[in-house]
C-alpha atoms as one frame of an Amber mdcrd trajectory, in Angstrom:
protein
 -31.430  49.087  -7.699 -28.913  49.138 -11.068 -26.263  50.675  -8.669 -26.422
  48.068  -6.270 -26.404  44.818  -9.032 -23.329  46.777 -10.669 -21.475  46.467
  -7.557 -22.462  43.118  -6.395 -21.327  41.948 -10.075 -17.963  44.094  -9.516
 -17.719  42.665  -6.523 -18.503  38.702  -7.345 -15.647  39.393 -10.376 -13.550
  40.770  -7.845 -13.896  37.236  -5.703 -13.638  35.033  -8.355 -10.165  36.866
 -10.131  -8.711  36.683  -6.394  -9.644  33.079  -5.676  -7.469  31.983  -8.823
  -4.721  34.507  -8.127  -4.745  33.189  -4.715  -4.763  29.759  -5.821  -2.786
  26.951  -3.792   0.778  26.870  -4.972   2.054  23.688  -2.816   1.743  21.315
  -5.436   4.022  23.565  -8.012   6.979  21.259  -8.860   9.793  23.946 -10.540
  10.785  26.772  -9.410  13.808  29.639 -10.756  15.176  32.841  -9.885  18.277
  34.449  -7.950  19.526  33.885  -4.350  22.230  34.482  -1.665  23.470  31.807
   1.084  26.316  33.685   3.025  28.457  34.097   6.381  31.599  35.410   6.214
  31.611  34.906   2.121  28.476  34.822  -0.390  27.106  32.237  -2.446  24.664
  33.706  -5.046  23.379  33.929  -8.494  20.565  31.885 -10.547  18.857  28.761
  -9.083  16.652  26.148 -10.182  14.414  24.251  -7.794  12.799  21.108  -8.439
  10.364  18.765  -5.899  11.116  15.906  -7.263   8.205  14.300  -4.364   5.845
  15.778  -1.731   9.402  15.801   0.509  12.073  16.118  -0.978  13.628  18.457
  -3.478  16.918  19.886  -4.694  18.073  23.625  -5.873  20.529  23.788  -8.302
  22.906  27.312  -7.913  25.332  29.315 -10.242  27.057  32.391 -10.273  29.637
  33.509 -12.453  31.924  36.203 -13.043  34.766  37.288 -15.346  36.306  40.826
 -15.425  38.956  42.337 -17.484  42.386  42.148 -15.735  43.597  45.739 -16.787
  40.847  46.574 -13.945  43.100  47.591 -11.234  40.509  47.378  -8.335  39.831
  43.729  -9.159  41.760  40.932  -7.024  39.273  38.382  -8.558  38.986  38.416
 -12.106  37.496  35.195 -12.310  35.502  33.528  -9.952  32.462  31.076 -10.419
  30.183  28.706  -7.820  27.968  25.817  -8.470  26.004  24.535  -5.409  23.213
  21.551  -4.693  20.458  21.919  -2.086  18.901  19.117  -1.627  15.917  20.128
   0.921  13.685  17.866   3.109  10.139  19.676   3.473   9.022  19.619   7.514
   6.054  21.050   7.475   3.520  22.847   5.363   0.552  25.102   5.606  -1.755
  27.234   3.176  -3.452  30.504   4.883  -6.652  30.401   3.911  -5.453  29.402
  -0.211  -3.771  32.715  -0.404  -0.197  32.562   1.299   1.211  29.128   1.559
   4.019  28.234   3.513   6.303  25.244   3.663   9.140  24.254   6.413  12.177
  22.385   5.280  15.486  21.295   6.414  18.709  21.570   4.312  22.079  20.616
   2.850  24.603  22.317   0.987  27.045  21.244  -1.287  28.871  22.773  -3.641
  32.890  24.090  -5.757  34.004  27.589  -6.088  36.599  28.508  -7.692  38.667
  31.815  -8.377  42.108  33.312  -9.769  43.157  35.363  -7.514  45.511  38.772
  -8.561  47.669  40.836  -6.575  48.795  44.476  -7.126  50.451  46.763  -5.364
  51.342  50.752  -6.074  54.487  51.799  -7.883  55.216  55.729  -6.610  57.756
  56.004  -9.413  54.999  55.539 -11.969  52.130  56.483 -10.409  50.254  53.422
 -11.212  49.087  50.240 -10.055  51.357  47.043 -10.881  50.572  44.040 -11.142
  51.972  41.204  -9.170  51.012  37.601  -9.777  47.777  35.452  -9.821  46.959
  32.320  -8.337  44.143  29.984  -9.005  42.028  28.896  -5.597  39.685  25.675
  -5.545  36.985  24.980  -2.504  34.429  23.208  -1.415  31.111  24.622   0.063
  29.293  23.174   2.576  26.522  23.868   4.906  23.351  22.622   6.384  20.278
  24.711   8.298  16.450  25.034   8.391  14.531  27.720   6.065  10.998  28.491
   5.013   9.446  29.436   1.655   6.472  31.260   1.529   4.763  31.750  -2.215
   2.174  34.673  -2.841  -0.091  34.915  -6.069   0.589  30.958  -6.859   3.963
  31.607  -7.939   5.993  33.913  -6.149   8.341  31.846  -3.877  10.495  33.658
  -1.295  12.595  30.948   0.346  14.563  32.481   3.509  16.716  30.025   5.097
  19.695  30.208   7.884  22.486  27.846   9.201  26.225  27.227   9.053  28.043
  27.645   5.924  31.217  27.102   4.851  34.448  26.919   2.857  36.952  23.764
   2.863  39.998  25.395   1.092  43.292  26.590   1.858  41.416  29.049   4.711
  38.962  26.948   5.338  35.830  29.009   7.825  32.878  27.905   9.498  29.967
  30.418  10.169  26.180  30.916  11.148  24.718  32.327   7.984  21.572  32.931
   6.061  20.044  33.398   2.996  17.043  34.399   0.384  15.962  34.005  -2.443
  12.961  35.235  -5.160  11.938  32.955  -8.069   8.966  32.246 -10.146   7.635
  28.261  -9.078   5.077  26.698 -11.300
């Protein structure tokens, strides 16, 4: 008889820690981590989401990079992004108050810029020489459907596809995707 009340207490504890690591996460409002829209080129780094009602929200996105220029195998010693997602939600769902799920349509928005360098390979010396450098501006752009799924009440994994891209001096258009993993609370 003390075997079986141990486990029906391990087991009631058991229920009850689940049901509030399982809690409903649809109503979290903020939401941060890294992520990666791309086609033909990536957009990626940190991102910031906030739900600013029960249907709409926007992402905020950066990524930025600086390398040395005596690096040799680098043609883009500086480049940076900043993007804006606003996001219209479609449709939600939580599975039983463990998984939820929510369906949204999106835009994408955003500047990227680079310097661009150019070597080429000098037999005489052996080495790599370098040529010139020329700073590149463009616009982002893009627009798609995605769903986020959160696990645990605060695990959000957004994965979203569409067309993406560039409006510079090689401007592209492609069918793309993305995902992402942040903490939402």
């Amino acid at each position: 008889m003390k075997k079986l009340l141990k486990r029906l207490i391990a087991v009631t504890v058991l229920i009850c820690t689940a049901a509030i690591a399982f809690a409903d996460a649809l109503n979290n409002k903020n939401a941060i981590g890294i992520y990666i829209i791309g086609s033909e080129r990536a957009v990626g780094g940190i991102q910031y989401e906030r739900r600013f009602t029960d249907v709409i929200s926007t992402k905020f996105g950066t990524y930025a990079l600086v390398r040395n220029k005596s690096d040799y195998f680098s043609d883009t010693p500086i480049d940076f992004n900043f993007v804006v997602e606003p996001d219209f939600k479609l449709f939600e769902t939580s599975w039983n108050g463990k998984v939820c799920s929510r369906l949204f349509a999106f835009g994408l928005l955003g500047y990227e810029f680079s310097e661009k360098s150019s070597y080429h390979y000098d037999e005489g010396v052996h080495e790599y020489i370098y040529d010139k450098s020329s700073i590149e501006h463009g616009l982002i752009v893009g627009a798609g459907f995605g769903f986020d799924f959160i696990f645990f009440d605060h695990l959000s994994v957004p994965i979203q596809f569409g067309f993406t891209g560039t409006i510079d001096k090689d401007p592209f258009v492609g069918f793309g995707g993305g995902i992402a993993l942040r903490y939402s609370w």
